[in-house]
N, C-alpha and C positions, 0 to 999 in steps of 0.2 A: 745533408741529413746525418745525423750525429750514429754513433753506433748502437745496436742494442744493449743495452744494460744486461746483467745475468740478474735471473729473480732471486729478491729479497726473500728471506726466514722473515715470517709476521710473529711466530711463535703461538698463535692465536687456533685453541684445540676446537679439532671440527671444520675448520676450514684450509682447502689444498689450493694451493698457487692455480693460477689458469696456465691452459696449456699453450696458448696462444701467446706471440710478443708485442708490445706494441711501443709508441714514443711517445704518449702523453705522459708531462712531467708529471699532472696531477696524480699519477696511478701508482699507490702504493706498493705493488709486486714489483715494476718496471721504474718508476721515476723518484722521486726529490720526497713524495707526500710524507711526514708520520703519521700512523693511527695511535689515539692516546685517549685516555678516558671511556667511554659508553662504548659496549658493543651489544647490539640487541636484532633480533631476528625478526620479519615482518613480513607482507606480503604486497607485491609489486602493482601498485592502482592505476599508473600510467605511465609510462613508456615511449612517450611523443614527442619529449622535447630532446633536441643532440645533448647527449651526452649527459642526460640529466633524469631522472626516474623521480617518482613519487611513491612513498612504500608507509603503507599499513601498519601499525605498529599497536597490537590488540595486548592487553593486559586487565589484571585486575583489581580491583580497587576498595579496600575497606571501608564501607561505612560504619563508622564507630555508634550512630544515635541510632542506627536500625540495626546494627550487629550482624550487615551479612553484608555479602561482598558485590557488586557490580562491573559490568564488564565496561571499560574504558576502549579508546582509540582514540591513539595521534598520528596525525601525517608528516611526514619526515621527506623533505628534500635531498636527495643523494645525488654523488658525482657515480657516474656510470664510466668506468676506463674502456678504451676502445678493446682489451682485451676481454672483457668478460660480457657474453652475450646473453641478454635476458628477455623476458615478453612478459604480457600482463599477467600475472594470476603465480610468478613463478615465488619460493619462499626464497628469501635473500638472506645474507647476514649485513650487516654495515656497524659501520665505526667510525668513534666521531672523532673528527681532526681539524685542524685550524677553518678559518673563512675561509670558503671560497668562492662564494659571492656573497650578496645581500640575505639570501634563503639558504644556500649550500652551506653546509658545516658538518657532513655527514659522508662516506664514501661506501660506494656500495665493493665489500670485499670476495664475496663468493656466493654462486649457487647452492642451499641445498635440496630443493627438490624443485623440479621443473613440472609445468603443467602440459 
């Protein structure tokens, strides 16, 4: 088993390192990942698969021909690192980083509110 790494600076305001270590490379605090591009805040729909979360992603949306705005949602596949624990309903941040599978391109990087 390789050593633990010391955690990364994300530089990313609003979100603090977990306080827990772990050894997935995927995990941005602790391993190899970078985060780069999109970061956007959502809410955690399911929680069932290892290492892998489904997160809510509500927003709003202009319609230009009716001139008001409606509420949108996309669901987002994120990598869940073994250091940051989360359950359904919790609000997450995530940030998008290379493949990491077929669906995954997203990581989940911090809790901010828990249900």
């Amino acid at each position: 088993m390789p050593a633990l790494k010391e955690v990364k600076n994300l530089k990313i305001p609003g979100v603090k390192p977990p306080e827990e270590k772990c050894n997935d490379p995927n995990c941005p605090w602790h391993g190899t990942l970078k985060v780069r591009g999109i970061i956007m805040e959502g809410v955690v729909d399911k929680a069932r698969a290892r290492r892998t979360v489904v997160v809510r992603h509500d927003y709003l949306y202009y319609d230009r021909k009716y001139k008001r705005y409606e509420r949108r949602s996309k669901r987002i596949h994120a990598h869940l690192p073994d250091c940051i624990k989360v359950s359904e309903g919790d609000i997450v941040v995530v940030g998008e980083t290379r493949p990491i599978s077929k669906t995954v391109k997203f990581v989940v990087l911090g809790v901010k509110r828990r249900v």
